[in-house]
C-alpha positions as CSV (number, residue, x, y, z in Angstrom):
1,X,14.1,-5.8,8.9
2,X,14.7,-2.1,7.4
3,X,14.3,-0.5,10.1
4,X,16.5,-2.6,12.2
5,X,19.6,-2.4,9.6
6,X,18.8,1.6,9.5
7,X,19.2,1.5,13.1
8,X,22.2,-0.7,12.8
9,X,23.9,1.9,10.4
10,X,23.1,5.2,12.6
11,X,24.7,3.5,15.2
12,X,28.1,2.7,13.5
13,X,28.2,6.7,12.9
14,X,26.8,6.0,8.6
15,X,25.0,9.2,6.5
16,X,22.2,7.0,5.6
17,X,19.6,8.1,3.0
18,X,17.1,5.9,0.2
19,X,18.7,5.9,-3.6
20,X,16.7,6.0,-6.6
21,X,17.7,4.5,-9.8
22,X,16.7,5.8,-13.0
23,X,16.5,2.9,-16.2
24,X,15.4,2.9,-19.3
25,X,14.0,-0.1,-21.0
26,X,13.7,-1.3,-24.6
27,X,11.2,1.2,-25.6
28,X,12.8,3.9,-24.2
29,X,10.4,4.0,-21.4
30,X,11.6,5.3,-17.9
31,X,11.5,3.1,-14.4
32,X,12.7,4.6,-11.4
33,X,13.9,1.8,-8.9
34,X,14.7,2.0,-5.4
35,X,17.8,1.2,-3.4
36,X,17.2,1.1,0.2
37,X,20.2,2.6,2.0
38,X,22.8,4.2,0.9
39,X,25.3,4.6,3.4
40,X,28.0,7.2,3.6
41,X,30.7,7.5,6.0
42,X,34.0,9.9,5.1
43,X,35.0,8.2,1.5
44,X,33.2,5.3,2.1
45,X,29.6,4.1,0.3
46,X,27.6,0.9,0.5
47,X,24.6,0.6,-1.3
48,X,22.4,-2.1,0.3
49,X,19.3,-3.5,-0.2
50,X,17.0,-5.1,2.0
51,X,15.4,-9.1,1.2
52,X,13.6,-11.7,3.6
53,X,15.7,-14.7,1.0
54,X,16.7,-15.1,-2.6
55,X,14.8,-18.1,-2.8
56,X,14.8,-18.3,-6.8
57,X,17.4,-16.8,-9.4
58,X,14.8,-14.7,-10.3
59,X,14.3,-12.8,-6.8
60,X,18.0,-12.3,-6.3
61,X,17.8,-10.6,-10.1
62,X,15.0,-8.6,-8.8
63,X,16.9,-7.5,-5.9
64,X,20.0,-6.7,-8.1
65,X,18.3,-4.8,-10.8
66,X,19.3,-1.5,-9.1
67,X,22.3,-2.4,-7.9
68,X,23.1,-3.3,-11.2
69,X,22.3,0.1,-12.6
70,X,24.4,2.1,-10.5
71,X,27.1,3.5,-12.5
72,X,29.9,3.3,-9.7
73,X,32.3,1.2,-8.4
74,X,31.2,1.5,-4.3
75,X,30.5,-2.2,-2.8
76,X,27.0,-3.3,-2.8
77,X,25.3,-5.4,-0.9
78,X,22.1,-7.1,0.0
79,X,21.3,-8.5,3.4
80,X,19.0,-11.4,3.7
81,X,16.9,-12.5,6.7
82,X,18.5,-15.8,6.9
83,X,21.5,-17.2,8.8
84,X,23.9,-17.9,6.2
85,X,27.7,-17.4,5.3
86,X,27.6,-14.5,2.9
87,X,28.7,-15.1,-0.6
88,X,28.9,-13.1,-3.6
89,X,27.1,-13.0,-6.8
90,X,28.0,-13.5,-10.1
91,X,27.8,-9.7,-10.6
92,X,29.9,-9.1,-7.8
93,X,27.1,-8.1,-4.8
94,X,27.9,-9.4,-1.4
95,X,25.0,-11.3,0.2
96,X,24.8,-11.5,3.7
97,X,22.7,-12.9,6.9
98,X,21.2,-10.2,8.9
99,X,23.2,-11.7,12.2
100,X,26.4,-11.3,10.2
101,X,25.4,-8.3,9.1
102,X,24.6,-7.3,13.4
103,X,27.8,-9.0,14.9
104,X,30.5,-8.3,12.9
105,X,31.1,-4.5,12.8
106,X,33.3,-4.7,9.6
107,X,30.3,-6.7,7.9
108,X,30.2,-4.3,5.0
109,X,33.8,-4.8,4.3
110,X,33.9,-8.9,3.8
């Protein structure tokens, strides 16, 4: 499913590369995290990950987490495997079907 939204992206003219996230937990320990794309194109820049569902509460946090910890105010967005209407989160992340996410070329902008 990466490689097909990658593909997706190249072809609507995006900069894509991988992020990496840099946290710190409670004991001052350091995590790096990964975001999958993130998509440049003129003054535009999604950061989007990449999930088969967000079955439980708990998997859409996991897929959040480095959202979450990205210190701007770009859109961000995770793009699910399933054919759904695409909502947003109580953090503010747009979640989308992956044939949304195909057909619509201003998916990244709902």
């Amino acid at each position: 499913m990466e490689n097909i939204i990658y593909n997706e992206l190249m072809i609507r003219g995006y900069n894509v590369d991988v992020g990496v996230v840099e946290i710190r937990d409670d004991s001052k320990n350091r995590k790096q995290l990964e975001v999958d794309f993130v998509c440049n194109l003129g003054d535009k820049r999604y950061y989007i990950q990449s999930a088969l569902n967000l079955e439980t509460r708990e998997k859409t946090i996991q897929e959040e987490r480095p959202l979450m910890n990205i210190n701007d105010n770009f859109k961000k967005i995770i793009v699910v495997k399933d054919n759904i209407k695409h909502w947003y989160t109580e953090e503010g992340i747009l979640v989308i079907g992956i044939q949304e996410f195909l057909l619509n070329q201003d998916s990244l902008d709902l």
